[in-house]
C-alpha atoms as one frame of an Amber mdcrd trajectory, in Angstrom:
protein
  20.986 -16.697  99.660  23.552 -15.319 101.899  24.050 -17.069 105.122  22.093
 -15.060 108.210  24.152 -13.374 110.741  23.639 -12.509 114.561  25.968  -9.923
 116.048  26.199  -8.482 119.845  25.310  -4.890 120.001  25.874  -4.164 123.674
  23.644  -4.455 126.942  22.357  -7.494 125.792  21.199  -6.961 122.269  21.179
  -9.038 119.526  21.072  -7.813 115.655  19.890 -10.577 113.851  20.119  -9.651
 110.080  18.704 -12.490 107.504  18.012 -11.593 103.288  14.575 -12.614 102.942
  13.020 -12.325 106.375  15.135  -8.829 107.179  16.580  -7.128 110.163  15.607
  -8.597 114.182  16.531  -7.321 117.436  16.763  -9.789 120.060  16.807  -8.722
 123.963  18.504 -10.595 126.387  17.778  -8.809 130.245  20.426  -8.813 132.438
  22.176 -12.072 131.280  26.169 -12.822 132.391  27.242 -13.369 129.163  25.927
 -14.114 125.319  27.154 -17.370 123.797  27.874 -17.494 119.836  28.487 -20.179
 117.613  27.707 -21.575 114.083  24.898 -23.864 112.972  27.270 -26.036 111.572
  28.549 -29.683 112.338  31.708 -30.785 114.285  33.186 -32.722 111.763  36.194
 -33.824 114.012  33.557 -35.348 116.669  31.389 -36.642 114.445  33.028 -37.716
 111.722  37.039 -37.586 113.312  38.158 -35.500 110.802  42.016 -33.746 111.580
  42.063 -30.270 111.775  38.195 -29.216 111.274  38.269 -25.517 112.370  34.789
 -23.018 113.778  32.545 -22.408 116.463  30.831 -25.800 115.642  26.686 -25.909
 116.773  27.554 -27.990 119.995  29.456 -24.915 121.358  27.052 -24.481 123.801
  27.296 -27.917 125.645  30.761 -27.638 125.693  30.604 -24.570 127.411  28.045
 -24.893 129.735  28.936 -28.844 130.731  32.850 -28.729 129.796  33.998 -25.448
 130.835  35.329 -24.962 127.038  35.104 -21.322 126.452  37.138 -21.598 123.629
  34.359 -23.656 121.510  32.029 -20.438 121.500  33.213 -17.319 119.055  34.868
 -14.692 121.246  34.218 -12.054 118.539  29.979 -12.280 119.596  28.992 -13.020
 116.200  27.806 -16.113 114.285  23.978 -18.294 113.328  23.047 -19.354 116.697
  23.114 -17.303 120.157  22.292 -18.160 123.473  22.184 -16.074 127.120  24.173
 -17.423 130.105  22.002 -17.072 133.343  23.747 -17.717 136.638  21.081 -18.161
 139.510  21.266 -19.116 143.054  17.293 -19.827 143.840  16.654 -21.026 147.288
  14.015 -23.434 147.907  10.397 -22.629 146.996  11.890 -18.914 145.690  11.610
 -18.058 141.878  13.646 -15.972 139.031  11.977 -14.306 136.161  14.528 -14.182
 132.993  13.223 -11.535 130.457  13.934 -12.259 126.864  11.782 -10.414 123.700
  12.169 -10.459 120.104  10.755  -7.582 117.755  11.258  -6.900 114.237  13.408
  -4.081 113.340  15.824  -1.624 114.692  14.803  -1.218 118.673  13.095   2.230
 119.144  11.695   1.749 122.498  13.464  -0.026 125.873  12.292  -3.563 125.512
  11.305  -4.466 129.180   9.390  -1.139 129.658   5.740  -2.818 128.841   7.034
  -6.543 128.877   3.986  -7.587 131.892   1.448  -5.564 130.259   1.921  -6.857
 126.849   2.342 -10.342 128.449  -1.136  -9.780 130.289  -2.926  -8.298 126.802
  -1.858 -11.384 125.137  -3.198 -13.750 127.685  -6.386 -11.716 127.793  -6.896
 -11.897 124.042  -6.197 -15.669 124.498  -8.709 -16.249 127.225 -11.206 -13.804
 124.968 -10.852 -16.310 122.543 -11.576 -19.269 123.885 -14.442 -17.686 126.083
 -16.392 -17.905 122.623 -15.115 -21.191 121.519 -15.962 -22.909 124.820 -19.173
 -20.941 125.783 -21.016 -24.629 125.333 -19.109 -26.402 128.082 -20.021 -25.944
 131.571 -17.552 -27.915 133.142 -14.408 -26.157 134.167 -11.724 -29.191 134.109
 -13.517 -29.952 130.603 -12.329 -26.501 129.709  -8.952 -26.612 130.808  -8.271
 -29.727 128.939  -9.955 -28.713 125.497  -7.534 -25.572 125.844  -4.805 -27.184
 126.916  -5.478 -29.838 123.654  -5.397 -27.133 121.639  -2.594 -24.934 122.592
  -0.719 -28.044 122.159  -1.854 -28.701 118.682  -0.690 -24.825 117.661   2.522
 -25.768 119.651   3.417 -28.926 117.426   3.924 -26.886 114.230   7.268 -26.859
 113.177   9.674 -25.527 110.158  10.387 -28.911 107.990  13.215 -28.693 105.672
  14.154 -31.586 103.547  15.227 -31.906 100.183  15.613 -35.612  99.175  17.635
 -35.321  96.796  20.455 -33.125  97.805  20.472 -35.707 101.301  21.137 -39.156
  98.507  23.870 -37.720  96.826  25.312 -35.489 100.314  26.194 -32.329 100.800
  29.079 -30.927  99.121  30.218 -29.293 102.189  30.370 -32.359 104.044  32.197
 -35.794 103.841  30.016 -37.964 101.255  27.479 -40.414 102.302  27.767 -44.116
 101.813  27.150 -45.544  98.473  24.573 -47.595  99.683  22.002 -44.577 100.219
  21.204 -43.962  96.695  19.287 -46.925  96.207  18.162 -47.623 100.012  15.470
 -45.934 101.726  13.438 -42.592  99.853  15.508 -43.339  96.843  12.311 -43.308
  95.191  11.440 -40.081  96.507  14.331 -37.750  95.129  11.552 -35.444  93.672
  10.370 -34.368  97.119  11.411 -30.986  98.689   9.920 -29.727 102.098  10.327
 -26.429 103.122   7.359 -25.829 105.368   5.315 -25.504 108.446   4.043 -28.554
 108.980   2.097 -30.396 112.281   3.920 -32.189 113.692   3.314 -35.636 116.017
   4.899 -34.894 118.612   8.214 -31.780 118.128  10.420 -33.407 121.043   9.497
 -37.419 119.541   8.348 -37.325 116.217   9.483 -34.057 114.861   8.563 -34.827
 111.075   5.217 -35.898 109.738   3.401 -38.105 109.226   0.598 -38.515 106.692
  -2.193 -39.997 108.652  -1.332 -38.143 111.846  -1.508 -34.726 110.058  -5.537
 -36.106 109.221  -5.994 -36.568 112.254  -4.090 -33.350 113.418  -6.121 -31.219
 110.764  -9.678 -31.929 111.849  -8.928 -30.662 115.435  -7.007 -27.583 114.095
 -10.079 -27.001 112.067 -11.893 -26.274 115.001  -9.116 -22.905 115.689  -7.236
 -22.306 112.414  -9.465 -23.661 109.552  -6.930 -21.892 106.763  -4.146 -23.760
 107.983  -5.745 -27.077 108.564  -6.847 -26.738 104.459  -3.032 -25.394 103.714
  -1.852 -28.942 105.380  -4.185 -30.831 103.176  -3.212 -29.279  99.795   0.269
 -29.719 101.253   1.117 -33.555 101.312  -1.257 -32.770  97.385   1.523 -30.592
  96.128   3.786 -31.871  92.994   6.784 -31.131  95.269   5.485 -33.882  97.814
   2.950 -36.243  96.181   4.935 -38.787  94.273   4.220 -38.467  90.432   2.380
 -42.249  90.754   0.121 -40.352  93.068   1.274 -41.789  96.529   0.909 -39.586
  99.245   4.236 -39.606 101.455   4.070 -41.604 104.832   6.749 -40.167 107.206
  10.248 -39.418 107.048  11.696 -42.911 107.624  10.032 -44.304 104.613   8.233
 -41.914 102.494   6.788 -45.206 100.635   5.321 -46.397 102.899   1.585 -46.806
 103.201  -0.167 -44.988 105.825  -4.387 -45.263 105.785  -5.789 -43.044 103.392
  -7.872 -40.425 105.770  -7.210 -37.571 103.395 -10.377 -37.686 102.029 -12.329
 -38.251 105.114 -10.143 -35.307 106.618 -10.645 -33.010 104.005 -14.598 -33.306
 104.119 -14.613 -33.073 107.938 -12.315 -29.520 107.957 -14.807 -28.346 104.942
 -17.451 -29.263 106.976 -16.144 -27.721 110.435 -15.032 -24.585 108.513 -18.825
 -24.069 106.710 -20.147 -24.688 110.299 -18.209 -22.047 112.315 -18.109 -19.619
 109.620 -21.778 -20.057 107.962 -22.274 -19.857 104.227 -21.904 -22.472 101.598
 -18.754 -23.738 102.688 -14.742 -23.363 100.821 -15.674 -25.240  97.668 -12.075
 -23.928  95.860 -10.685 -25.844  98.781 -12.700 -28.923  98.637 -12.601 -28.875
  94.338  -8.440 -28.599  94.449  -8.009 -31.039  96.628 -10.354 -33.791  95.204
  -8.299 -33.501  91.890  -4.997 -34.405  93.699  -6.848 -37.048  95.794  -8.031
 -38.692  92.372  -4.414 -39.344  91.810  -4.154 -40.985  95.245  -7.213 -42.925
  94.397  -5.994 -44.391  91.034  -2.785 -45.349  92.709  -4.555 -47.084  95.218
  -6.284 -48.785  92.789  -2.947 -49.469  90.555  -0.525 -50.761  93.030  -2.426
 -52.048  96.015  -4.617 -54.541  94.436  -2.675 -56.609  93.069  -5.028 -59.419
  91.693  -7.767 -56.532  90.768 -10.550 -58.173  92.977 -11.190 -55.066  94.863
  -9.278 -56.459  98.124  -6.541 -54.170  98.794  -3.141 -55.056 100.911  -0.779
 -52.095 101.815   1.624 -53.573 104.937   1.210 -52.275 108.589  -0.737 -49.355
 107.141  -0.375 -47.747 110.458  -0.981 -50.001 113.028   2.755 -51.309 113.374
   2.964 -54.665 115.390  -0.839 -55.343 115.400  -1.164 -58.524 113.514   0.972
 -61.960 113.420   3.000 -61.499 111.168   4.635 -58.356 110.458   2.890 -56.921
 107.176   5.186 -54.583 105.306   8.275 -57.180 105.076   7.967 -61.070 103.106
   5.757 -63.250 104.872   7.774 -66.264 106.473   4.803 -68.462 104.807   5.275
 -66.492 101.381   2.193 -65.664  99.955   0.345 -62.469 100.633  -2.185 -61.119
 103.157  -5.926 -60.069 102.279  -6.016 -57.314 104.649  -9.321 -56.792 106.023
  -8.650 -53.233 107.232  -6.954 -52.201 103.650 -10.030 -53.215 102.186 -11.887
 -51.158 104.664  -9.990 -48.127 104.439 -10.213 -48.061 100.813 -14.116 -48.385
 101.263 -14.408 -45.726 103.595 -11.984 -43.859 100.542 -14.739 -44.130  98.336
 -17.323 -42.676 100.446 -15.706 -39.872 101.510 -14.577 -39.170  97.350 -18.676
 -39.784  96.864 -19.760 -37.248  99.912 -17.251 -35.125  97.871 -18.857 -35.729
  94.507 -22.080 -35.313  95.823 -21.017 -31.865  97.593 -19.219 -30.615  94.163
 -22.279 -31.473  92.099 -24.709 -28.969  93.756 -22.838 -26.118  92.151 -20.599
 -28.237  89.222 -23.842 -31.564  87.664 -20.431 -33.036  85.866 -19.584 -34.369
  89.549 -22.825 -36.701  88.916 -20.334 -38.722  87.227 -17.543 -38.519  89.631
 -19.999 -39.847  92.312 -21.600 -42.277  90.460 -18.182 -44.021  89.850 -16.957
 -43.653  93.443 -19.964 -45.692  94.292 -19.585 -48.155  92.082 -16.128 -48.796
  93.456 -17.581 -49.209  96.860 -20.415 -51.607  95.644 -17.565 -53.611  94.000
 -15.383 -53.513  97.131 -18.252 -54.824  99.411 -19.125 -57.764  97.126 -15.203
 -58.528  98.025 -15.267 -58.433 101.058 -18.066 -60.964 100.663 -16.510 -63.379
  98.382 -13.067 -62.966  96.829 -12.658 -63.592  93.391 -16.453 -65.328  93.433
 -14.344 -68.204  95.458 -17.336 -68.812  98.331 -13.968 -67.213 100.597 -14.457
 -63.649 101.741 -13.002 -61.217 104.911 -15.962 -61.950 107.492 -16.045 -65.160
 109.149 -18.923 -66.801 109.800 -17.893 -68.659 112.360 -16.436 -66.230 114.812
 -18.851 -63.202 113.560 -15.868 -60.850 112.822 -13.968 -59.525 110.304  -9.931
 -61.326 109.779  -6.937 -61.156 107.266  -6.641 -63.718 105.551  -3.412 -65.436
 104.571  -3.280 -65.964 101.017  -0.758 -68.971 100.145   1.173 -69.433  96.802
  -0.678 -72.697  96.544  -4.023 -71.190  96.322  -5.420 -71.886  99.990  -7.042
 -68.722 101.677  -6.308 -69.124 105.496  -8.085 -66.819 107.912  -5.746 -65.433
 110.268  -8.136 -65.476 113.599  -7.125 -62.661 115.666  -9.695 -60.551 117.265
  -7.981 -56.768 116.744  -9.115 -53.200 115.337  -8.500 -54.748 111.929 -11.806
 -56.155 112.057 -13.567 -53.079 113.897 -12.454 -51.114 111.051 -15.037 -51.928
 108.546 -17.368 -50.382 110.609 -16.035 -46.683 109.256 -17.295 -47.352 105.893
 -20.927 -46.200 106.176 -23.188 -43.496 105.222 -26.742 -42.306 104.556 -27.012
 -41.353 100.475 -30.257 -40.883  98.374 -28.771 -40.813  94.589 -28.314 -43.489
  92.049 -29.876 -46.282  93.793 -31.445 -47.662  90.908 -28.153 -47.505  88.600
 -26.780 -50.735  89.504 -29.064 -53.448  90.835 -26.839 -56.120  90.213 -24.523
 -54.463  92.982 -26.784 -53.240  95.345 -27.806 -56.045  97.441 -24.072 -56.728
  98.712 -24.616 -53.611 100.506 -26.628 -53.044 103.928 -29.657 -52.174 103.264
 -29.194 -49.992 100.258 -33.405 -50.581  98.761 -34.638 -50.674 102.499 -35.704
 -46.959 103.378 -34.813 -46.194 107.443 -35.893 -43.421 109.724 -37.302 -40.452
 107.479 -36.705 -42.262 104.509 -33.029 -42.417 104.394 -31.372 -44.964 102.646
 -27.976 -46.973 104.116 -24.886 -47.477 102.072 -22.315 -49.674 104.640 -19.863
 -52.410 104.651 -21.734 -54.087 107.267 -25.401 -55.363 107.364 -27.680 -54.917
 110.648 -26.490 -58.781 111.220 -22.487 -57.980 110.842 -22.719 -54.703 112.701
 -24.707 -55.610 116.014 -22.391 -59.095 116.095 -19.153 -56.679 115.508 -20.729
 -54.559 118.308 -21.030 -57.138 120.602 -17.838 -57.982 120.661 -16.286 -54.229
 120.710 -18.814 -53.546 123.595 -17.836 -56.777 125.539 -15.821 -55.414 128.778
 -13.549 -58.989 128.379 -12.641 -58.344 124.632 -12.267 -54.772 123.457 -14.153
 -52.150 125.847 -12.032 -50.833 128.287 -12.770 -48.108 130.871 -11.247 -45.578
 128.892 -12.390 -46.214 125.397 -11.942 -49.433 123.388  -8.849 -51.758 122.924
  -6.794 -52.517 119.910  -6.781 -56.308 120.551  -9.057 -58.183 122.480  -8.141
 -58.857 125.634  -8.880 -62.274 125.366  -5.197 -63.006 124.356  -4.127 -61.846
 128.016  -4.400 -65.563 129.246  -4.533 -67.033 125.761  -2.413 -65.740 123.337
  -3.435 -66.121 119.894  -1.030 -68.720 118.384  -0.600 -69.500 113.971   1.587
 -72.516 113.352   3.622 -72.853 110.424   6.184 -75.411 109.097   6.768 -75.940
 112.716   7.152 -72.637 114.023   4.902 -70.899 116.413   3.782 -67.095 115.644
   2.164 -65.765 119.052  -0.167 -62.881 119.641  -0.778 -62.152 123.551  -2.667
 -59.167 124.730  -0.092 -56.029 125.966  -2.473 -53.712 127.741   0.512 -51.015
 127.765   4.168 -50.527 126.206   5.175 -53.175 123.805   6.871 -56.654 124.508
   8.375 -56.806 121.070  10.912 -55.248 119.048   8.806 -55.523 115.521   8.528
 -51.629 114.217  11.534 -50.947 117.276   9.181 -51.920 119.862   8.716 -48.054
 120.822   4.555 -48.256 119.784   2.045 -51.025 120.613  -1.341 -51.850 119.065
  -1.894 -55.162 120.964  -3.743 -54.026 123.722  -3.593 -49.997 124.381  -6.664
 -47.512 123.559  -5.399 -45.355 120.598  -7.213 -42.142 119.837  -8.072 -41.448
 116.636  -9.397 -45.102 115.657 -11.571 -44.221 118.604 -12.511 -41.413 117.261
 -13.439 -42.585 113.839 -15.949 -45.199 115.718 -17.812 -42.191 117.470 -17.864
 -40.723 114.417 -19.696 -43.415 112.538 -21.916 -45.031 115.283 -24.002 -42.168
 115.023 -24.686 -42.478 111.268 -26.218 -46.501 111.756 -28.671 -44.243 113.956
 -29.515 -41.977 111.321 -30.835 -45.398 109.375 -31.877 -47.880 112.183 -33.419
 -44.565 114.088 -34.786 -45.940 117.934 -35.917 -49.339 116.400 -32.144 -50.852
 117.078 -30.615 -51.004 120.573 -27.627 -52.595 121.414 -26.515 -54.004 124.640
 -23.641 -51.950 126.319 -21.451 -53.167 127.814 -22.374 -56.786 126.596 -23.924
 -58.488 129.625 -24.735 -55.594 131.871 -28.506 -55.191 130.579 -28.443 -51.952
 129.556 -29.531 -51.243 126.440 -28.474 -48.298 124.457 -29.634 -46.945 120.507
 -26.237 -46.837 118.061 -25.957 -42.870 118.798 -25.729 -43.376 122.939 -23.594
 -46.104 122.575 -21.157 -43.410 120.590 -21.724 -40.998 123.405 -20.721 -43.664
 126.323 -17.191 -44.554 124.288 -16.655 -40.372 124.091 -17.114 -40.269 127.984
 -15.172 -43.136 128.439 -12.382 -41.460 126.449 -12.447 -38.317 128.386 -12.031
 -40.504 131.513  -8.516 -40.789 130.591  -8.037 -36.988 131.117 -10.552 -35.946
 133.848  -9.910 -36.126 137.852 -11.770 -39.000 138.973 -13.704 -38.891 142.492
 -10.180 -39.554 143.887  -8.881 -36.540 142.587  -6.596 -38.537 140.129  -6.258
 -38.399 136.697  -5.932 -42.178 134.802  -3.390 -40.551 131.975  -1.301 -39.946
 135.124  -0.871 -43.368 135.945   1.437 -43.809 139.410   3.388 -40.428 138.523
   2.556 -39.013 142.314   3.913 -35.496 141.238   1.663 -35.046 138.412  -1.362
 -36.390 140.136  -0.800 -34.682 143.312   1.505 -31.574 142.888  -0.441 -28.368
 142.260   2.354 -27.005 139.885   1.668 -30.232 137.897  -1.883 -31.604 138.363
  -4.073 -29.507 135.858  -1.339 -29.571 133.243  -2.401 -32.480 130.458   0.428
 -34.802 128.684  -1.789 -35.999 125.308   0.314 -39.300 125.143   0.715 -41.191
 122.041  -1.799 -44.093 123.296  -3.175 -45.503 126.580  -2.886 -48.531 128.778
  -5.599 -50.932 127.791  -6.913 -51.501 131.778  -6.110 -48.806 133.599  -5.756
 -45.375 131.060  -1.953 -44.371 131.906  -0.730 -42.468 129.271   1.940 -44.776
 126.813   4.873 -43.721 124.196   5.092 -40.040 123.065   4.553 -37.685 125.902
   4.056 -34.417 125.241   2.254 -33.520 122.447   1.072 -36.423 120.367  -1.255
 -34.316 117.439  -3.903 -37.001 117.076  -4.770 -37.248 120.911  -5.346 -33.635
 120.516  -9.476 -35.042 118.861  -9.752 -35.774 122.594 -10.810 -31.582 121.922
 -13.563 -32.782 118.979 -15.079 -34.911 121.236 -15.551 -32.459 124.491 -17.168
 -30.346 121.698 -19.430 -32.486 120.326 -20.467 -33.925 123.864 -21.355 -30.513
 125.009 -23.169 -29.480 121.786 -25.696 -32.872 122.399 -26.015 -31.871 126.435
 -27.118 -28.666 125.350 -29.255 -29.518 122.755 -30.329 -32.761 125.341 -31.438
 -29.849 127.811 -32.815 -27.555 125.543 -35.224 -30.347 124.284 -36.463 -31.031
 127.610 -37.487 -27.138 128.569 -40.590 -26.678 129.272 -42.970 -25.074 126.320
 -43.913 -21.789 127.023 -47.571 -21.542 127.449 -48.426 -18.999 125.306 -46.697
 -21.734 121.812 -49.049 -24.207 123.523 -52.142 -22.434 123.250 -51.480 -20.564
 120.500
């Protein structure tokens, strides 16, 4: 393809002329002068090579901060452009700068409609979400549900990566170090990227990540439903899966492991989508992409359970510096970890392949099968976590009434690593009401809660935890000292804040101390922290699956909340107090202020500022200020599910508690 071109036309105008995409006219009002350069690097400053001739891509700064003129292309032609503004604004005053692009050859005066398409545009916006918020009363609820998503639709962004051609180097360009063809991604020379992809955060974390985009999908479900399924089959396609089946992570290491939510993600947008748009729901979508995620499945299976007793490892899988040791790299004890939330994960895997089965089979019986063997996996996985290898050792301790890692030696010994964190909390996702195949495998069956016991309205259980395990994991996730914050609930227990957790080892000391906010460490470069803060979507996923213990246990089973305080709440109100706790973070308090503001006086105070929402990246464990990505981090952006699904139970809350007309009374 022939390299695009952008060339002044006069007064301002741009022709922007590209093979595929065609001819653009781009407007500049009024500006003192159009820059023009090349997308192209500065060899000599980056590289010091003698003699490197253009209009290099950091024209611009050299212009504008150097005074250079000579760096941009005097002829007004090249790949990037830019208008010069000179302004003299006095205090409080204001400048407008006009700019439009249209397709096409200009065949009206740009500015002559500019505010009245401007004001259409924001009317068809606020049209928009008039019907998607018509629910939710509150007004600040509004404005940060809108302001969630508008940032979620902002965090898309063009992707372009082709593995290979960056391990061997572009020809154009002096040739990489040797070393890269067999360092990092070497593995992944199959994968091209060429797409619109969410994005974490554009200004952070501008390239994916495979969890995140889960996450990111199920709230863009809610606004775009065709592009949150696109995203899924994405990361599916032969151009990014790895042939094993692996699912990439993120750019820095595409092998990487990363939780495996695609499953749970791609039932929730099927489900979201059938919801909103009625009917029986995109089963193309949901068939295509449980194929790929059979691949994903089997190499799960193949490559992160290494011993093939059903308990799974797979390094930090996400939650970078949360446990003692650091889990993708050698462990300084040798050995390997038992990792209590891998397990997990892969449990709540096989639920969300069955709910697919099950879903698949209505229209397609041959699914039977298909669910009948993800449930099998899941029995086998739960009589794991119970006892390892039938070696009387399994993930839950008895002793502490929680769920650990344990430390695997070379020697044989199993060593429970005894650190209170979201690790344990995360067996808790892996539950779900079911009614088929009960009766297939009764050798299996009683490792998992409650599976012959029928609940409220007959339901039957299928979970990791028993009514024991759960309400003793809930006491500790609901205990104000350990993991339940004001604003949602901790990744560590806050315990460690005056006794750090502390794992000796051939003399050396491996410490674990609470870290309420940015991290004290430099393991995973120290720029995220799971010892401490509130993260989002783990929150989310407990919401999620409080609620479906109630569908089981019913009113019969309250649970104390907070621990201590006396109040006693069923499983499904205990999932509503963590989603108010979590909005906390984002809603003026009686004091006006906003927690995710933290001490930032202009944002808290400053009307320009105030009602404008950074979704940070996580949140200080004590007091809610917004930690590590600023702007737009996609996963905070559930913070949107959850004022929808809080508003949908108030209604329906209210609605209940109408008075009955007299005339359904007496007939």
């Amino acid at each position: 393809m022939k390299t695009p071109s952008l060339k002044a036309q006069g007064g301002g105008r741009v022709r922007a002329q590209h093979d595929e995409l065609g001819v653009y006219t781009i407007e500049f009002e009024a500006a003192d002068r159009l820059l023009f350069c090349d997308n192209e690097t500065n060899f000599a400053r980056l590289f010091g090579v003698a003699g490197a001739q253009g209009f290099f891509k950091d024209a611009f700064h050299d212009y504008v901060v150097h005074g250079r003129s000579e760096a941009v292309n005097p002829a007004g032609k090249g790949t990037k452009v830019g208008g010069v503004y000179l302004r003299a604004i006095p205090a409080r005053g204001s400048s407008s700068i006009r700019v439009r692009l249209r397709a096409g050859e200009p065949r009206t005066p740009p500015f002559s409609n500019f505010e009245g398409i401007l004001a259409q545009r924001l009317a068809e916006a606020d049209a928009f979400y008039a019907v998607l918020q018509k629910g939710i009363a509150d007004e600040d609820m509004r404005r940060i549900q809108r302001q969630a998503f508008a940032g979620m639709l902002w965090s898309k962004q063009f992707y372009d990566f082709n593995v290979r051609r960056w391990l061997d180097g572009d020809p154009l360009q002096p040739p990489p170090p040797e070393g890269r063809k067999h360092g990092r991604n070497s593995g992944w020379a199959h994968l091209i990227a060429a797409d619109i992809i969410s994005m974490p955060d554009k200004w952070e974390y501008p390239w994916f990540a495979a969890w995140d985009l889960g996450f990111h999908c199920v709230t863009l479900s809610l606004i775009d439903p065709d592009f949150a399924k696109a995203q899924l089959l994405l990361l599916c396609e032969v151009r990014l899966m790895h042939p094993n089946g692996e699912v990439p992570a993120y750019e820095w290491a595409f092998g990487d492991v990363n939780p495996p939510v695609h499953a749970w993600a791609a039932m929730r947008v099927f489900e979201n989508d059938r919801n909103q748009s009625g009917g029986s729901g995109d089963f193309e979508f949901l068939e295509r992409v449980f194929h790929k995620l059979l691949l994903n499945f089997t190499w799960w299976v193949n490559r992160k359970d290494p011993e093939g007793m059903n308990i799974f490892e797979g390094g930090f899988l996400g939650l970078d510096n949360i446990g003692v040791f650091d889990r993708s790299r050698p462990l300084p004890t040798g050995g390997n970890i038992e990792q209590s939330d891998g397990t997990a994960w892969m449990a709540m895997f096989c639920l969300n392949m069955l709910r697919m089965s099950f879903e698949l089979s209505q229209r397609d019986p041959a699914y039977e099968d298909m669910a009948l063997k993800f449930l099998d996996h899941f029995l086998l996985i739960a009589g794991a976590m119970t006892d390892m290898g039938k070696e009387g050792i399994g993930l839950w301790d008895d002793q502490d009434n929680f769920f650990y890692d344990v430390l695997s030696m070379a020697s044989g010994d199993k060593i429970p690593l005894r650190l209170r964190s979201m690790v344990g909390l995360i067996p808790l996702f892996a539950v779900g009401c079911v009614e088929l195949y009960r009766e297939r495998r009764p050798d299996l069956v009683n490792q998992v809660s409650r599976w012959n016991e029928p609940g409220a309205q007959g339901r039957r259980l299928i979970a990791l935890t028993r009514a024991f395990r759960m309400t003793k994991l809930l006491r500790r996730m609901l205990d104000e000292s350990e993991f339940l914050s004001p604003y949602g609930v901790r990744a560590l227990s806050a315990v460690y804040r005056d006794h750090p957790y502390d794992f000796q080892y051939d003399g050396a000391h491996y410490r674990v101390r609470y870290e309420p906010g940015e991290s004290e460490t430099g393991m995973f470069g120290g720029n995220s922290n799971w010892r401490g803060p509130v993260w989002m979507p783990v929150n989310y996923l407990l919401i999620e699956n409080l609620p479906r213990f109630y569908l089981f246990y019913g009113d019969g089973l309250k649970i104390e909340c907070p621990t201590g305080s006396g109040v006693m709440l069923t499983l499904d109100e205990v999932a509503d107090e963590l989603c108010r706790r979590l909005l906390k973070l984002f809603l003026r308090g009686p004091d006006g202020r906003r927690p995710v503001f933290g001490g930032y006086e202009k944002f808290q105070t400053d009307p320009y500022f105030k009602d404008y929402i950074l979704f940070h990246e996580y949140f200080h464990g004590d007091n809610g200020r917004g930690c590590g990505a600023s702007h737009q981090t996609g996963w905070t952006g559930l913070i949107a599910n959850l004022i929808s699904q809080l508003a949908q139970e108030t209604n329906a809350d209210a609605a209940s508690a109408e008075p009955v007309p007299a005339e359904l009374v007496h007939g």
